[in-house]
N, CA, C and O of each residue as an XYZ file, in Angstrom:
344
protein
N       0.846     -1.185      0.000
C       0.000      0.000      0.000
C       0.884      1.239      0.000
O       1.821      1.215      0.799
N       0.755      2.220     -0.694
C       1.179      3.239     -0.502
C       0.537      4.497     -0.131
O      -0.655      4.548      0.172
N       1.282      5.473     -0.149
C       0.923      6.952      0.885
C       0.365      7.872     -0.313
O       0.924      7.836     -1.409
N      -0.311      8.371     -0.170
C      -0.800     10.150     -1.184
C       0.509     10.880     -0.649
O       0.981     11.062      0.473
N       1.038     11.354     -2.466
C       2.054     11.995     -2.185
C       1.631     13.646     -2.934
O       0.880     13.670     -3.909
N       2.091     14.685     -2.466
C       1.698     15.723     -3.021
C       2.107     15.973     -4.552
O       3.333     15.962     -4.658
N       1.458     16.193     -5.749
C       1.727     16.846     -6.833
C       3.292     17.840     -7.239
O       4.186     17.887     -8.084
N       2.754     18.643     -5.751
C       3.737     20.149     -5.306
C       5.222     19.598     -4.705
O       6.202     20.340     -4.769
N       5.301     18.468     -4.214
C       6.634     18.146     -3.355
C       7.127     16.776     -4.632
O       8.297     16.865     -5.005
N       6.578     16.002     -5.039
C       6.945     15.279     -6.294
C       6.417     14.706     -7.614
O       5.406     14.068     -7.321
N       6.626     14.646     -8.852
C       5.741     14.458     -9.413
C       6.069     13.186     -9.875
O       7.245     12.874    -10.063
N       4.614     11.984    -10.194
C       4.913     10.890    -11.084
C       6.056     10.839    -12.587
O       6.331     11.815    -13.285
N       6.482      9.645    -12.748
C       7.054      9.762    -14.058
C       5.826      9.778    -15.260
O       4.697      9.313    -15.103
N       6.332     10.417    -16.463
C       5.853     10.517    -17.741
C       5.311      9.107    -17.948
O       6.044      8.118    -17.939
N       3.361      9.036    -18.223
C       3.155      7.655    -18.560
C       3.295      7.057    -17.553
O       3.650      5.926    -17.884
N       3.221      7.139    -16.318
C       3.410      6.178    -14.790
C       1.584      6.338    -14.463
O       0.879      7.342    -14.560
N       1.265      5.120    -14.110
C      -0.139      4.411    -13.896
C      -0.233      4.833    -12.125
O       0.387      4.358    -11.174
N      -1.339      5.978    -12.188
C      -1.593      6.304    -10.570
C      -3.151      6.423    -10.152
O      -4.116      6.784    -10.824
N      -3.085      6.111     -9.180
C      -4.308      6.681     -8.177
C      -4.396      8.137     -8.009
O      -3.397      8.600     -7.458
N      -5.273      8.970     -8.314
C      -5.026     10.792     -8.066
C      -6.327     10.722     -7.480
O      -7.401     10.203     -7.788
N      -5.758     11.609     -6.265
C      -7.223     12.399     -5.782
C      -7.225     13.819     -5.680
O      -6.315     14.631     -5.509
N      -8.672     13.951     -5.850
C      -8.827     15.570     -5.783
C     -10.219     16.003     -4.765
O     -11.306     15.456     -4.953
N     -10.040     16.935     -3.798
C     -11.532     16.690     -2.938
C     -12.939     17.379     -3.961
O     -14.024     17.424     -3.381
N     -12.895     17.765     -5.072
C     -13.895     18.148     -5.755
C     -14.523     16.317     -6.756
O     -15.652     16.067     -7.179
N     -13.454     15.563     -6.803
C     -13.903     14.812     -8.164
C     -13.433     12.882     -7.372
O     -13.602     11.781     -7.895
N     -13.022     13.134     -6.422
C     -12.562     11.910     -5.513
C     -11.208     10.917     -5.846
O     -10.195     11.482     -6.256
N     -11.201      9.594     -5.685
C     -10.008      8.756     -6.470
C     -10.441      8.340     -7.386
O     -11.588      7.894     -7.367
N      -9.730      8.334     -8.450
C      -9.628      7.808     -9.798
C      -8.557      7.618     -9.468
O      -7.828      8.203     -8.667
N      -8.268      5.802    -10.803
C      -7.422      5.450    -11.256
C      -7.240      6.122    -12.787
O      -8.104      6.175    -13.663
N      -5.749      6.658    -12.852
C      -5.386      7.083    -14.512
C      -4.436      7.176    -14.802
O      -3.634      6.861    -13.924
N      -3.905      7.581    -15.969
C      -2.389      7.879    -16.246
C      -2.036      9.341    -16.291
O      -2.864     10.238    -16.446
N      -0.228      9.577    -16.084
C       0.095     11.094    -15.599
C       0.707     11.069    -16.840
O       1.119      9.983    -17.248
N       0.885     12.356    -17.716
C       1.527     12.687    -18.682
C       2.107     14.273    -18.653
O       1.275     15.163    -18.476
N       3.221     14.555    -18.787
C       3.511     15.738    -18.869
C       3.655     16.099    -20.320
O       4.259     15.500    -21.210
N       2.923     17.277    -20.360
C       2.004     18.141    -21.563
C       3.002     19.341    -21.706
O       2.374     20.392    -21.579
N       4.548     19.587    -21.960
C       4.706     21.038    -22.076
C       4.379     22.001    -23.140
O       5.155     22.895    -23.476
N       3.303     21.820    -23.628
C       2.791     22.354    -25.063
C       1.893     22.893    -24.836
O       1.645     24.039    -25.208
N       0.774     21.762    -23.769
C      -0.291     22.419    -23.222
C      -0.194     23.769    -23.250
O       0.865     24.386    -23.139
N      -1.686     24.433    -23.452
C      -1.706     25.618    -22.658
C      -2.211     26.153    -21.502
O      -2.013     27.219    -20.919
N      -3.143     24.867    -21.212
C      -3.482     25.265    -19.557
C      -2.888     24.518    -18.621
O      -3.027     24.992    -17.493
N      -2.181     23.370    -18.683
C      -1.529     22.526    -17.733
C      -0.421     21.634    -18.401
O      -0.438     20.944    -19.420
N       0.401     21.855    -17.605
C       1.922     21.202    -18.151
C       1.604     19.684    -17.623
O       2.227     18.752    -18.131
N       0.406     19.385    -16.364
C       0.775     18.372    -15.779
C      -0.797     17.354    -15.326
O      -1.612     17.400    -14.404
N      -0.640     16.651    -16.332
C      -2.557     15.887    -16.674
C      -2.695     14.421    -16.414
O      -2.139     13.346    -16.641
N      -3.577     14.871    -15.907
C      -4.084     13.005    -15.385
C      -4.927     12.555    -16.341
O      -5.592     13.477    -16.814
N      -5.231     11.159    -16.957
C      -5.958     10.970    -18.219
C      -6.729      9.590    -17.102
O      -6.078      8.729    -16.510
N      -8.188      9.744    -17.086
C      -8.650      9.058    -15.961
C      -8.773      7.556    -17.090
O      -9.214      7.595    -18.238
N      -8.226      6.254    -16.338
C      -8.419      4.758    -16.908
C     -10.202      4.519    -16.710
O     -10.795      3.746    -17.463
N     -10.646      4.988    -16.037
C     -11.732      4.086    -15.403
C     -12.718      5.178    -16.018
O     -13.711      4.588    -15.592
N     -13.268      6.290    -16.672
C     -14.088      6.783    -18.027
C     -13.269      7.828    -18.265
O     -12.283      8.226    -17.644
N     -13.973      8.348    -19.556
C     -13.237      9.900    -20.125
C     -13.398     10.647    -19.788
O     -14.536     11.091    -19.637
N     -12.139     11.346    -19.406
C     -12.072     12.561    -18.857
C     -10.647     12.759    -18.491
O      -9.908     11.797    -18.701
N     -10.147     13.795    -17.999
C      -9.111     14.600    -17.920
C      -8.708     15.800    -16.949
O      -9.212     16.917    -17.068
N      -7.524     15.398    -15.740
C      -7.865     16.680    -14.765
C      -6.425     16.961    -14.802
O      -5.659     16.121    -15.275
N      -6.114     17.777    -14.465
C      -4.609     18.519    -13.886
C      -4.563     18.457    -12.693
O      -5.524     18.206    -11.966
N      -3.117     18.741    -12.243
C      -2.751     18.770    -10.671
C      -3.107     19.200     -9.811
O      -2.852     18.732     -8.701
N      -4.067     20.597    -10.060
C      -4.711     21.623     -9.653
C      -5.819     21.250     -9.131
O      -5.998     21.546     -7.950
N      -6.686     20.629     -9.730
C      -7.520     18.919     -9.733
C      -7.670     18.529     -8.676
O      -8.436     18.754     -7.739
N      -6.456     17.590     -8.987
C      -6.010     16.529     -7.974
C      -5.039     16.654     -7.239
O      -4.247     15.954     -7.869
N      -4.427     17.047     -6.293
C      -3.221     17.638     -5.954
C      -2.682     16.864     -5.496
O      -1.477     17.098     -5.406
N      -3.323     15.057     -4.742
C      -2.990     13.954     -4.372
C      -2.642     13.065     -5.669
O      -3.158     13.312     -6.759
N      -1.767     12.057     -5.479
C      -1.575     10.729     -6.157
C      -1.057      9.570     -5.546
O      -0.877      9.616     -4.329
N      -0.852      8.797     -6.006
C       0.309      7.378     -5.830
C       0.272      6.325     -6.506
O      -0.840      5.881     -6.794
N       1.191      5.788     -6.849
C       1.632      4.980     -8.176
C       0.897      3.660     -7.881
O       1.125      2.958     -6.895
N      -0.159      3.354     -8.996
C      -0.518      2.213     -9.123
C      -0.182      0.755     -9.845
O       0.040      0.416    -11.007
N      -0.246      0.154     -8.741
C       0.595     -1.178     -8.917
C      -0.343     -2.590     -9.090
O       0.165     -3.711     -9.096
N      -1.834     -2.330     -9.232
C      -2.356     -3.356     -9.149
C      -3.360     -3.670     -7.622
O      -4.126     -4.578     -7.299
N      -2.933     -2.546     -7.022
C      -3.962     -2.467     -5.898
C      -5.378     -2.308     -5.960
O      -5.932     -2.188     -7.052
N      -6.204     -2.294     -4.568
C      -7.379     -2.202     -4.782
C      -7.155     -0.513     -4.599
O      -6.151      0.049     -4.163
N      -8.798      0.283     -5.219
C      -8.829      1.980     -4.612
C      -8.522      2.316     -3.405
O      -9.458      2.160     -2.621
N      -7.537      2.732     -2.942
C      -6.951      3.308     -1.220
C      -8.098      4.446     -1.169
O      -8.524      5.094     -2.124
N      -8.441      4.517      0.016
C      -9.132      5.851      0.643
C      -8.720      6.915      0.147
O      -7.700      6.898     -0.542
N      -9.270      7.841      0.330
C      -9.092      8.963      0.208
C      -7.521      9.358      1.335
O      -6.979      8.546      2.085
N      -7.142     10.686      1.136
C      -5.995     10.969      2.261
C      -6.633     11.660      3.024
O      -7.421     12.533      2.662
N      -6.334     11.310      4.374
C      -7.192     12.489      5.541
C      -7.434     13.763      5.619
O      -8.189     14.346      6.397
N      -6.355     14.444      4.268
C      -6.566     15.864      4.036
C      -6.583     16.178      2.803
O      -5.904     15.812      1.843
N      -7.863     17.261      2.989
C      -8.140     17.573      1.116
C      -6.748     17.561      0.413
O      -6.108     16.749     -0.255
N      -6.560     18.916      0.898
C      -5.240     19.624      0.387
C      -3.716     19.094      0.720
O      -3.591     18.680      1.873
N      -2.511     19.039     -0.124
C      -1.676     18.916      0.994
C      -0.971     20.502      1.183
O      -1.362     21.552      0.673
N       0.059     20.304      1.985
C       0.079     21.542      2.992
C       0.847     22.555      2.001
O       1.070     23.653      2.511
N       1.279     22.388      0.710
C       2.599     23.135     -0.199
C       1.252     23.022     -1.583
O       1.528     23.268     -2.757
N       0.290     22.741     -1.262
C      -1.004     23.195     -2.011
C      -0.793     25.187     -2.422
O      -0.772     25.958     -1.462
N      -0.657     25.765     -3.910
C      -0.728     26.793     -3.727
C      -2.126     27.615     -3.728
O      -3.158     27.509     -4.390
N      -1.799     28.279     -2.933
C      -3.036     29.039     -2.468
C      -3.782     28.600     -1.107
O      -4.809     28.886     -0.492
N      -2.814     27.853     -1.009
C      -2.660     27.430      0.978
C      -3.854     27.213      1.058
O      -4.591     28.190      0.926
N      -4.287     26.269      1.227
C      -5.901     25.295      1.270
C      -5.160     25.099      3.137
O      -5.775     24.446      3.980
């Protein structure tokens, strides 16, 4: 099992299979891709489980999925290096 790690303190590798949470949209399983072309987000989650698409901003939680079942949520919406200090 692993921990929700912040967006802001590290980010998944390019194409690395994660769990992201966000307190507006909950856990999803999806993949992380870094977009520097984008124009609204350098840094996108592409959800496995239906279509759709969030940024870090989003989800500010993740952790690398390995075949686990959905982990809880993390005890805190935000984490603490969240900008705009949630």
């Amino acid at each position: 099992m692993s921990d929700w790690v912040s967006f802001f303190d590290r980010l998944p590798e390019d194409g690395q299979a994660v769990y992201y949470y966000g307190p507006d949209i909950g856990v999803w399983r999806g993949t992380y891709s870094y977009a520097p072309d984008d124009p609204v987000s350098h840094h996108l989650l592409h959800c496995g489980e239906s279509p759709g698409v969030v940024d870090r901003m989003d989800a500010p939680w993740w952790q690398p999925f390995d075949g686990q079942d959905k982990p809880a949520a993390p005890a805190d919406p935000y984490p603490s290096d969240y900008p705009g200090g949630e």
